[in-house]
N, CA, C and O atoms as a DFTB+ gen file, in Angstrom:
468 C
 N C O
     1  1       8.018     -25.607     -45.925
     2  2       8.128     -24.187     -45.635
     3  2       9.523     -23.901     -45.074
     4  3       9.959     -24.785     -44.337
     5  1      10.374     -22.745     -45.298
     6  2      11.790     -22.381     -44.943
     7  2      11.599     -21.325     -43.506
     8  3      11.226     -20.159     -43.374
     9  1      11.965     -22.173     -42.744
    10  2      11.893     -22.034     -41.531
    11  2      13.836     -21.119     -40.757
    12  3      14.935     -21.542     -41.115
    13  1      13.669     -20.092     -39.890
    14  2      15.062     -19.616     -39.847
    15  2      14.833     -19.990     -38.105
    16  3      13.849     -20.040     -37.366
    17  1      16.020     -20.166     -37.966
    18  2      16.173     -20.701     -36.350
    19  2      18.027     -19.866     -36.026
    20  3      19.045     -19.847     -36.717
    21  1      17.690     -19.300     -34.668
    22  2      19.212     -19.002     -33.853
    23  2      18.902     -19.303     -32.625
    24  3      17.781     -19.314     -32.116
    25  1      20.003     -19.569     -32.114
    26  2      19.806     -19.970     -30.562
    27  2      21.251     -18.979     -29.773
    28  3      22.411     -18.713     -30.088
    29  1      20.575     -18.766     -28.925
    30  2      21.572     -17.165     -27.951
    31  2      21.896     -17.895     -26.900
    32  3      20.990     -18.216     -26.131
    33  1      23.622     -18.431     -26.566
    34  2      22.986     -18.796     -25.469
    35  2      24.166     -17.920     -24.122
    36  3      25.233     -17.457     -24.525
    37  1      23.896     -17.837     -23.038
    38  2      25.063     -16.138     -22.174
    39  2      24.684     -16.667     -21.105
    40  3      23.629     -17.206     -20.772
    41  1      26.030     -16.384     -20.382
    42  2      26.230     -16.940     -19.112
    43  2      25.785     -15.564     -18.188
    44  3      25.866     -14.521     -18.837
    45  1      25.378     -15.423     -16.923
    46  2      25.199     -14.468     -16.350
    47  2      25.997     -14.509     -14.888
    48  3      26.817     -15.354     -14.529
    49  1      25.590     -13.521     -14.258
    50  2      25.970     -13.576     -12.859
    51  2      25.228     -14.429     -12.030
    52  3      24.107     -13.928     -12.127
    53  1      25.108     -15.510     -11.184
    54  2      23.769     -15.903     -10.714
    55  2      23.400     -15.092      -9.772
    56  3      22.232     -15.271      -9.428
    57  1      24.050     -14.122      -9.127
    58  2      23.194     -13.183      -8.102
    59  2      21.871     -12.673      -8.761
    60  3      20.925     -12.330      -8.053
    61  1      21.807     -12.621     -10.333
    62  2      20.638     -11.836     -11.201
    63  2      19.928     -13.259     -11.730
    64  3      19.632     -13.378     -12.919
    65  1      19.717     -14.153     -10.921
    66  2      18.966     -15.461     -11.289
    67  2      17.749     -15.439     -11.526
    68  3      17.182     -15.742     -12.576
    69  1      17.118     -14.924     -10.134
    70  2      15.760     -14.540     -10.493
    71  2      15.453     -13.254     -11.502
    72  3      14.325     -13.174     -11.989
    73  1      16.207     -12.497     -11.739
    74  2      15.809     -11.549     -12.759
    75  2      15.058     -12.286     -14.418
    76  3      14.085     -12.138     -15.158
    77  1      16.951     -13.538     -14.209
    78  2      17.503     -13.883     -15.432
    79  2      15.494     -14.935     -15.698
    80  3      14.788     -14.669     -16.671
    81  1      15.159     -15.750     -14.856
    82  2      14.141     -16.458     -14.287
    83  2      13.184     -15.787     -15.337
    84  3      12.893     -16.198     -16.460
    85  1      12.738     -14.564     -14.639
    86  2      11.432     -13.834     -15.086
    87  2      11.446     -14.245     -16.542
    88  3      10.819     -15.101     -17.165
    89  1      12.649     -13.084     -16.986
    90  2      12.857     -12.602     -18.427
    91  2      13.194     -13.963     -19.575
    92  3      13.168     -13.706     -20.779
    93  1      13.498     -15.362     -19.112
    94  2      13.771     -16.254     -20.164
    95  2      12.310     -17.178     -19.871
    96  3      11.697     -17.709     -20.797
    97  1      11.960     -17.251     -18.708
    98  2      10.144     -18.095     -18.325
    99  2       9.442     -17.018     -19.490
   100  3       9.104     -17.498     -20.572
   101  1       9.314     -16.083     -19.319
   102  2       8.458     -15.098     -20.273
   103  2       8.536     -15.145     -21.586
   104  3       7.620     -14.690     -22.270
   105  1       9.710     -15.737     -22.174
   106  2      10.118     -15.733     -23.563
   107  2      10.171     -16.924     -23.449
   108  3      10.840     -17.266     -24.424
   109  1       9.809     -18.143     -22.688
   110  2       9.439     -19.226     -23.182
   111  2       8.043     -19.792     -23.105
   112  3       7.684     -20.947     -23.333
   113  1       7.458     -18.937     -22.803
   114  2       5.645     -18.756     -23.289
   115  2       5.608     -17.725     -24.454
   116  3       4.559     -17.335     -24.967
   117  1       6.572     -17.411     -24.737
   118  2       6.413     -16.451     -26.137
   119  2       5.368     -14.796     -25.681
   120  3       4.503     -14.244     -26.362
   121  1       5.977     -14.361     -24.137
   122  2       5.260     -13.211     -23.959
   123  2       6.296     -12.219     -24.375
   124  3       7.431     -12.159     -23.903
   125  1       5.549     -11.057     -25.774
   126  2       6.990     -10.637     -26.157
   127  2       6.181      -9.337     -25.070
   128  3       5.575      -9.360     -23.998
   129  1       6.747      -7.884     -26.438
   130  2       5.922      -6.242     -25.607
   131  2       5.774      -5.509     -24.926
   132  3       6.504      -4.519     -24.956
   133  1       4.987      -5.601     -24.189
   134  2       5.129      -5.379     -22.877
   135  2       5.793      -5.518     -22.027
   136  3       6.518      -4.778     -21.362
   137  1       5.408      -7.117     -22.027
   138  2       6.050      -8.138     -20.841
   139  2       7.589      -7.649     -21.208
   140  3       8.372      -7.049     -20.472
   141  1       7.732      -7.981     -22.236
   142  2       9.334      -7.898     -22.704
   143  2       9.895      -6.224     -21.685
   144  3      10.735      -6.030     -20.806
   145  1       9.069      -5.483     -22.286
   146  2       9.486      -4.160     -21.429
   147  2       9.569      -4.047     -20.337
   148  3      10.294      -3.200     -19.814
   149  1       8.678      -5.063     -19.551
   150  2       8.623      -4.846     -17.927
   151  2       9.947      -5.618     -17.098
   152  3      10.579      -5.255     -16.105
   153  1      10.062      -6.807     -17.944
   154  2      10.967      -7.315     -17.395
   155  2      12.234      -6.702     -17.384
   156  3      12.936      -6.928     -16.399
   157  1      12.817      -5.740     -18.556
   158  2      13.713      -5.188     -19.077
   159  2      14.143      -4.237     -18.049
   160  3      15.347      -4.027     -17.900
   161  1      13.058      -3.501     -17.154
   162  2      13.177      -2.393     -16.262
   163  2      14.001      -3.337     -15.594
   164  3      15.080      -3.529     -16.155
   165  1      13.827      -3.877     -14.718
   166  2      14.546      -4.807     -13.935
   167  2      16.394      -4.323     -13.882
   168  3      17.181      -4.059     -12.973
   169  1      16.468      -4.391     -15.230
   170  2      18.090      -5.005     -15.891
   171  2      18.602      -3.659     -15.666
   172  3      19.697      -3.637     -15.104
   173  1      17.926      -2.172     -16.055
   174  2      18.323      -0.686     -15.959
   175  2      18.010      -0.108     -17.587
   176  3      17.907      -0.631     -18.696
   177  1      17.946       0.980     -17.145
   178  2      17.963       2.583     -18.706
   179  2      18.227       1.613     -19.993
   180  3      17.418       1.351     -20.883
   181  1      19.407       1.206     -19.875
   182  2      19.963       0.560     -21.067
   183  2      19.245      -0.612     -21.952
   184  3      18.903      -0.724     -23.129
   185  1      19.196      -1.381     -20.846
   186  2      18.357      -3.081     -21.355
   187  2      16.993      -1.987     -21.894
   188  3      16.524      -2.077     -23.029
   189  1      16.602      -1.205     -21.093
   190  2      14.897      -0.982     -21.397
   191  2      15.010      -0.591     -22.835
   192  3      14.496      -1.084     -23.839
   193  1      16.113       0.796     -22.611
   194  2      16.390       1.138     -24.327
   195  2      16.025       0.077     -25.461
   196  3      15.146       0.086     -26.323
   197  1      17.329      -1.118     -25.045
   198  2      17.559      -2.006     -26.068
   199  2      16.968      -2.898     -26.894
   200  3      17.156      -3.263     -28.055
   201  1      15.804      -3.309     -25.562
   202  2      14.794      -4.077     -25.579
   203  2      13.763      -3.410     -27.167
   204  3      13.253      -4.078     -28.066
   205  1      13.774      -2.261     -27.017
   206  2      12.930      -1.724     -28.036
   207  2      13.249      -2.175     -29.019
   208  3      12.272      -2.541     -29.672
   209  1      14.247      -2.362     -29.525
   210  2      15.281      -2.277     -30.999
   211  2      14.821      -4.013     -31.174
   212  3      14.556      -4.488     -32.278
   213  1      14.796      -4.611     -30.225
   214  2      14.401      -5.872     -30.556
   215  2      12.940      -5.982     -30.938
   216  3      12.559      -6.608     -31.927
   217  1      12.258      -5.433     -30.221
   218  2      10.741      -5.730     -30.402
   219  2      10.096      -4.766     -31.652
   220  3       8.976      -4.738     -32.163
   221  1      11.239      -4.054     -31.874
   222  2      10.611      -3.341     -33.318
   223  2      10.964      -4.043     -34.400
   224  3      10.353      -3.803     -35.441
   225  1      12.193      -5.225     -34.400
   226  2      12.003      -6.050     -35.650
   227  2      10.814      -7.124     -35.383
   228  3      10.061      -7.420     -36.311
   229  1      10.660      -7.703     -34.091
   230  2       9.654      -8.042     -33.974
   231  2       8.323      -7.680     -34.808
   232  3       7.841      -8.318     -35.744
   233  1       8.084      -7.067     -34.506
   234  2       6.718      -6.061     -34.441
   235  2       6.651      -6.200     -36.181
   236  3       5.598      -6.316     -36.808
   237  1       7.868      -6.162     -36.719
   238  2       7.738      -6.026     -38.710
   239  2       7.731      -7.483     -38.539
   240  3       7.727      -7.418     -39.769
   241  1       7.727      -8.608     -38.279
   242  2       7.924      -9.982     -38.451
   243  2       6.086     -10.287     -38.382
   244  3       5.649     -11.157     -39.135
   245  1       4.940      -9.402     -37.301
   246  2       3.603      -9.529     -37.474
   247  2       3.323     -10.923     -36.633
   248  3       2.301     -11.577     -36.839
   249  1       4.163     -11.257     -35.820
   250  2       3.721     -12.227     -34.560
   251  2       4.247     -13.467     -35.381
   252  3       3.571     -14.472     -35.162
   253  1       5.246     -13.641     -36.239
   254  2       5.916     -14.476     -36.867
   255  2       7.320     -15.680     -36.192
   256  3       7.848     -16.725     -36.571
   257  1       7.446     -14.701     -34.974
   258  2       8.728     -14.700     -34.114
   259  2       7.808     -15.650     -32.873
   260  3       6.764     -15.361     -32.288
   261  1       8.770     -16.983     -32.771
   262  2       8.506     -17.668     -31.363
   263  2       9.645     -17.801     -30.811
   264  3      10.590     -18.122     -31.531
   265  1       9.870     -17.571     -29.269
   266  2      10.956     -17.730     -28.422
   267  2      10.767     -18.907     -27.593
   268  3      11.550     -19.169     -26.680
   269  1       9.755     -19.630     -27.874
   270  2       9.007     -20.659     -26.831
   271  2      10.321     -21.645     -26.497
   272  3      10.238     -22.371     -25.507
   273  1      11.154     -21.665     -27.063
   274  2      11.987     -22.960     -26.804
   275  2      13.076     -22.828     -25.907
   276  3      14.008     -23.607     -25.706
   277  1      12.739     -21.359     -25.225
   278  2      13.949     -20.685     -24.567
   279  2      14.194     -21.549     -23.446
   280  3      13.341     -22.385     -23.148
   281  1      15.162     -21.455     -22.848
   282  2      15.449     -22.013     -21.328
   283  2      16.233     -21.311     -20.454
   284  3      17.016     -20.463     -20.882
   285  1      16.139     -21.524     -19.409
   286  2      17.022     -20.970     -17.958
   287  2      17.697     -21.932     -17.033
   288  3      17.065     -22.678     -16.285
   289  1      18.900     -21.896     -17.103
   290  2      19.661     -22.946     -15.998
   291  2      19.868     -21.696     -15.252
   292  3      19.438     -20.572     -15.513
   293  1      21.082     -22.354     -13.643
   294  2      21.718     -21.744     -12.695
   295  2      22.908     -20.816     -13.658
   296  3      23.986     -21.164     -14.139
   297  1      22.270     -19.676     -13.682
   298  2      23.766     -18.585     -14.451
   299  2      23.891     -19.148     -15.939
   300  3      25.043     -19.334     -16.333
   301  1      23.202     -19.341     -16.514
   302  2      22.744     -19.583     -17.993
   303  2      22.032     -19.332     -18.231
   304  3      21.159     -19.392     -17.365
   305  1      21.523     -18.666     -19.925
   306  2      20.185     -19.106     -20.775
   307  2      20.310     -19.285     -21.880
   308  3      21.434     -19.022     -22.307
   309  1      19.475     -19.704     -22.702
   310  2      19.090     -19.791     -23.819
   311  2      18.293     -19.531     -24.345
   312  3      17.157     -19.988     -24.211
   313  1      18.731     -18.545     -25.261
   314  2      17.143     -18.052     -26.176
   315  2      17.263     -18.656     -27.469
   316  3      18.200     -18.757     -28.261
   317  1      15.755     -19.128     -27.479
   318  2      15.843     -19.992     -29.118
   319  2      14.917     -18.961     -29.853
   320  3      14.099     -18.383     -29.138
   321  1      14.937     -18.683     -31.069
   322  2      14.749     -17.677     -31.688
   323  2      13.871     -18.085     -32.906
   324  3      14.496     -17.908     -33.951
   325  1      12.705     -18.542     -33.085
   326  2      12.545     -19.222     -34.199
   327  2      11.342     -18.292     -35.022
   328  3      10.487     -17.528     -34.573
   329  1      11.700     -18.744     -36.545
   330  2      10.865     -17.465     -37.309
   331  2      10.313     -18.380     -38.710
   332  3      10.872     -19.324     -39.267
   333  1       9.048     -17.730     -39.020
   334  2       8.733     -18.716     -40.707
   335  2       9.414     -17.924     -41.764
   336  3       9.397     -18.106     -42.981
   337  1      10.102     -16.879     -40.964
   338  2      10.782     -15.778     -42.366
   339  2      12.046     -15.663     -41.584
   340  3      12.092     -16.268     -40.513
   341  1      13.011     -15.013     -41.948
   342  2      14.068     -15.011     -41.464
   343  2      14.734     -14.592     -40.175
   344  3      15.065     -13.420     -40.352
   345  1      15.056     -14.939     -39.082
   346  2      14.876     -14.803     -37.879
   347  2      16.552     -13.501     -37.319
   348  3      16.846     -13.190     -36.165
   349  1      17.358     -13.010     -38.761
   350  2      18.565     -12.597     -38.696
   351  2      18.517     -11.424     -38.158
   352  3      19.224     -11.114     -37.200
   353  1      17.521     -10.501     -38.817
   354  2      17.720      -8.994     -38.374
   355  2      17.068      -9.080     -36.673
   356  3      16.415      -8.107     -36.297
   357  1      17.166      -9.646     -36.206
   358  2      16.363      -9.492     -34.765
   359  2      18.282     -10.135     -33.726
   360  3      18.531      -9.853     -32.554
   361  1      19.028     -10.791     -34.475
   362  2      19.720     -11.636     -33.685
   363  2      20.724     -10.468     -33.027
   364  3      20.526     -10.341     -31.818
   365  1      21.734      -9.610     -33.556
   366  2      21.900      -8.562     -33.252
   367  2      21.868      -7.666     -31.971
   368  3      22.755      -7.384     -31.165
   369  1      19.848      -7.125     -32.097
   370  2      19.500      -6.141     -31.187
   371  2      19.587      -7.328     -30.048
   372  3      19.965      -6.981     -28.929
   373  1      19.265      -8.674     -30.268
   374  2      19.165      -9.328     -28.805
   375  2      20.150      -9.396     -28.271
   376  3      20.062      -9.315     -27.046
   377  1      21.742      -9.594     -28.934
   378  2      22.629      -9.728     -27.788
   379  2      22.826      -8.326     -27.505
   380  3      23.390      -8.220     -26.416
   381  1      22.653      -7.491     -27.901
   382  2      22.692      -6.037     -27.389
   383  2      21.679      -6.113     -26.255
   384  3      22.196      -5.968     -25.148
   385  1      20.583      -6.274     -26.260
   386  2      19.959      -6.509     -24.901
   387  2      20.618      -7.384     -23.710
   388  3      20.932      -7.278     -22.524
   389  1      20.627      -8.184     -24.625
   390  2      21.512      -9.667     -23.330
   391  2      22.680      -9.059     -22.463
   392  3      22.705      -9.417     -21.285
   393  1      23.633      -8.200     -22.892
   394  2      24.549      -7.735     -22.996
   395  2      24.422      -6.844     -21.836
   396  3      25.165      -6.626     -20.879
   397  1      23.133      -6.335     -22.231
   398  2      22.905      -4.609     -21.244
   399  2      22.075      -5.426     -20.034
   400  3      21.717      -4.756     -19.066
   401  1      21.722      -7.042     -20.074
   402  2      21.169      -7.542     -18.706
   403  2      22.244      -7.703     -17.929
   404  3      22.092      -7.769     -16.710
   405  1      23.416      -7.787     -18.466
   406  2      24.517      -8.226     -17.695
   407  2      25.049      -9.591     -18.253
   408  3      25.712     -10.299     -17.496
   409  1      24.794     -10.000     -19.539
   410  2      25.629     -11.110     -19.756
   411  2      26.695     -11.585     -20.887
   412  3      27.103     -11.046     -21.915
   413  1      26.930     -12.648     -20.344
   414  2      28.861     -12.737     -21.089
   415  2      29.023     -14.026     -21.460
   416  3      28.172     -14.877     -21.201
   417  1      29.629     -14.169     -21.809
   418  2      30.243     -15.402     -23.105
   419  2      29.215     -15.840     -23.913
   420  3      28.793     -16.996     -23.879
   421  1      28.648     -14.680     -24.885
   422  2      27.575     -14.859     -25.764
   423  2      27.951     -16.136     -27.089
   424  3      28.788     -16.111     -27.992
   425  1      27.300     -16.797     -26.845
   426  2      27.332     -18.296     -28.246
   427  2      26.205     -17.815     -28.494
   428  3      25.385     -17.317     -27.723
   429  1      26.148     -18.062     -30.270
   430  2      25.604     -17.753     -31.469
   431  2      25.546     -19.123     -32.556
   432  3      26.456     -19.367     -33.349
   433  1      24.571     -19.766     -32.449
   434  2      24.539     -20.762     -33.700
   435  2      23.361     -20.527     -34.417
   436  3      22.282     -20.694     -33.849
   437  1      23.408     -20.190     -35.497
   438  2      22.147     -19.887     -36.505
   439  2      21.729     -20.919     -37.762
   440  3      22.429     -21.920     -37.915
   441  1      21.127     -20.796     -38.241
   442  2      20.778     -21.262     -39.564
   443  2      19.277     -20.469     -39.884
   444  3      18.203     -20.534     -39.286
   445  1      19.659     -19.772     -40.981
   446  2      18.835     -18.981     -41.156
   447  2      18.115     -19.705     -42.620
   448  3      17.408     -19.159     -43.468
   449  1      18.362     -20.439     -42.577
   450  2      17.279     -20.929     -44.162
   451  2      17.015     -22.510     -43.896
   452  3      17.017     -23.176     -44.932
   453  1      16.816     -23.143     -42.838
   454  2      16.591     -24.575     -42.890
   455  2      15.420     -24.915     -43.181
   456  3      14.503     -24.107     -43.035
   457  1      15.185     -26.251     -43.679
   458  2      14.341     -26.519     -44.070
   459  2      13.074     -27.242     -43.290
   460  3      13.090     -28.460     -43.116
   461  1      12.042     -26.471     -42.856
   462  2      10.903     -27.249     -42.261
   463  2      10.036     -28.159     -42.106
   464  3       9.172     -28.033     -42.974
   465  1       9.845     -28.987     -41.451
   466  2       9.429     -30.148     -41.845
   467  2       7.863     -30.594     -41.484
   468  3       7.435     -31.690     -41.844
């Protein structure tokens, strides 16, 4: 099966650690939605906005989208992005979210057609 994988990974401020905490623990149990929205308040107007734009490609993917592999260091994260269909149109709205949490030196490695094993 052709499996698409990106990995996000943005340095933050660590004063927003525990924010950063909530919002990458939550997306590494794969809680999108809601959760995704609640945590988003946190960040301000903007992230909440942004957050939408993500969870509406979501939402067309039909629970296709796992973030489970995400992680959180001290003033780091990583979001792993993994999809059984193509995981591209979602990569985008996320650093636009990431962005509006407050974070910077966004790395981007994708492969959007690998092969599953």
């Amino acid at each position: 099966m052709m499996e698409s994988h990106a990995t996000i990974t943005a340095t933050f401020s660590k004063t927003d650690q525990s924010k950063w905490k909530a919002l990458v623990e939550g997306l590494a149990q794969n809680k999108h939605g809601a959760y995704l929205e609640e945590y988003a308040e946190a960040f301000g107007d903007k992230a909440e906005q942004l957050v939408e734009a993500v969870l509406d490609v979501w939402e067309q993917e039909r629970g296709e989208i796992s973030t489970n592999a995400s992680e959180i260091f001290p003033g780091k994260a990583v979001i792993e992005i993994n999809g059984f269909r193509t995981v591209e149109p979602s990569v985008q709205p996320m650093i636009n979210f990431l962005k509006a949490c407050g974070a910077t030196d966004i790395k981007l490695e994708e492969d959007y057609d690998s092969n599953g094993s």
